[in-house]
C-alpha positions as protocol buffer text, in pm:
chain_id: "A"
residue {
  index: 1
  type: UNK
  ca { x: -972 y: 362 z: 1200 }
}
residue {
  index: 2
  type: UNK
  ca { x: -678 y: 421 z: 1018 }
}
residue {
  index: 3
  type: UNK
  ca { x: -376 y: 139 z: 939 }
}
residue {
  index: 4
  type: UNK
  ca { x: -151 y: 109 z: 1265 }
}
residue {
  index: 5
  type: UNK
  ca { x: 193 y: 197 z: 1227 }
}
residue {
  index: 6
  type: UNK
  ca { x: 299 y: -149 z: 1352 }
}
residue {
  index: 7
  type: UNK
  ca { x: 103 y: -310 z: 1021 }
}
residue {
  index: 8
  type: UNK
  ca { x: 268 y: -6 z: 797 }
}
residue {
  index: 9
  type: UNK
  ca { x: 628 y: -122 z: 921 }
}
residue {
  index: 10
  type: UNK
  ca { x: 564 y: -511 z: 815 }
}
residue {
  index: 11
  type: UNK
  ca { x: 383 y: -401 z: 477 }
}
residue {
  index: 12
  type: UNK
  ca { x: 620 y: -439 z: 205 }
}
residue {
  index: 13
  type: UNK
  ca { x: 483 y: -424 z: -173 }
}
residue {
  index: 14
  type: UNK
  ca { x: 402 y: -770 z: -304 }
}
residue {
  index: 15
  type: UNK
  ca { x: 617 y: -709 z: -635 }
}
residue {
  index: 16
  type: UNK
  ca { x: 947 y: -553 z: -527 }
}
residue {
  index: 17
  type: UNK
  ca { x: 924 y: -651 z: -152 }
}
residue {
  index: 18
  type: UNK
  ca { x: 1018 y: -284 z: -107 }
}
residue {
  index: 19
  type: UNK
  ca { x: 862 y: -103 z: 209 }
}
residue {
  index: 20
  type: UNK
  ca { x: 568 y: 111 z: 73 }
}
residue {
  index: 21
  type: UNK
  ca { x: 410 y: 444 z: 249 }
}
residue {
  index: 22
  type: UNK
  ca { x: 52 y: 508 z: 334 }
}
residue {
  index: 23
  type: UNK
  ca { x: -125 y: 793 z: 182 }
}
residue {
  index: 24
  type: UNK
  ca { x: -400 y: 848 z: 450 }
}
residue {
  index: 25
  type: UNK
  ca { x: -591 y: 1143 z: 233 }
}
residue {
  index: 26
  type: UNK
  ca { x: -646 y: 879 z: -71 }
}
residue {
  index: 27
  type: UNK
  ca { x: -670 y: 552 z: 186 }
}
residue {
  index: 28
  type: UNK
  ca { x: -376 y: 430 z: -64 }
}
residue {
  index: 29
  type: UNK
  ca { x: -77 y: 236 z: 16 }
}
residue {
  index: 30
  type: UNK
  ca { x: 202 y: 390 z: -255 }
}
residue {
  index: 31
  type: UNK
  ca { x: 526 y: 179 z: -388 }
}
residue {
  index: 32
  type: UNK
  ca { x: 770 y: 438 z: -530 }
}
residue {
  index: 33
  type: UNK
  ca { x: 1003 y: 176 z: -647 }
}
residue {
  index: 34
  type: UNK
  ca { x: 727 y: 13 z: -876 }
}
residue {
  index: 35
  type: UNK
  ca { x: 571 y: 371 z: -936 }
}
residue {
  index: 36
  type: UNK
  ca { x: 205 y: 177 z: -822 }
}
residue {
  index: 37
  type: UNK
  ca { x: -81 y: 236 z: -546 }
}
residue {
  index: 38
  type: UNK
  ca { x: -257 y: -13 z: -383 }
}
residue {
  index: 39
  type: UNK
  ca { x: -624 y: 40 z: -239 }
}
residue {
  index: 40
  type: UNK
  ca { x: -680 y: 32 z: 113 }
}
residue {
  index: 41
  type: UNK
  ca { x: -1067 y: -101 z: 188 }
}
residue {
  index: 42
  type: UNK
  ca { x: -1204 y: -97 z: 524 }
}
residue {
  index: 43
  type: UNK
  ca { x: -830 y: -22 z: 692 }
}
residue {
  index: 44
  type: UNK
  ca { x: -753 y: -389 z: 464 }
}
residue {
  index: 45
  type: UNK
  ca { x: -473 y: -332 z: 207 }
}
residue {
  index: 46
  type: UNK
  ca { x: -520 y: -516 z: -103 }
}
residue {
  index: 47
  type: UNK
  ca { x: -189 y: -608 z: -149 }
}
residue {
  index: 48
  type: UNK
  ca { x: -285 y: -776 z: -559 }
}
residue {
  index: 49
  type: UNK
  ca { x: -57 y: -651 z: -833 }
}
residue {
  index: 50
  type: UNK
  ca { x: -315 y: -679 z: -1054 }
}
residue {
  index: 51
  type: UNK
  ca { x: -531 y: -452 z: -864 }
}
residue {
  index: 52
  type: UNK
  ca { x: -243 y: -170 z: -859 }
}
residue {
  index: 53
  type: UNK
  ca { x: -298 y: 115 z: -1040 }
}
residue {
  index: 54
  type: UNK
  ca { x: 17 y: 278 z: -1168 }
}
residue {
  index: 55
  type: UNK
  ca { x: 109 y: 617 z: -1074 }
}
């Protein structure tokens, strides 16, 4: 199961509040703004700017 389009459209990243876009190959949710990825385990984004890994 992959992250429903419905979820992507209310998922904004938690530093910027800018909308982010899922990266289905790497399961990764990616904030250009903020140039950082956030993991996506088990189809749950974790959403924790301390757990973003820049890009």
């Amino acid at each position: 199961m992959t992250l429903t389009k419905n979820l992507l459209d209310k998922l904004v990243c938690p530093s910027c509040k800018n909308k982010m876009r899922y990266e289905e190959k790497k399961d990764k949710l990616i904030c250009q703004n903020c140039s950082v990825a956030y993991k996506v385990n088990n189809d749950v984004p974790v959403l924790l700017a301390d757990e973003a890994e820049k890009i």
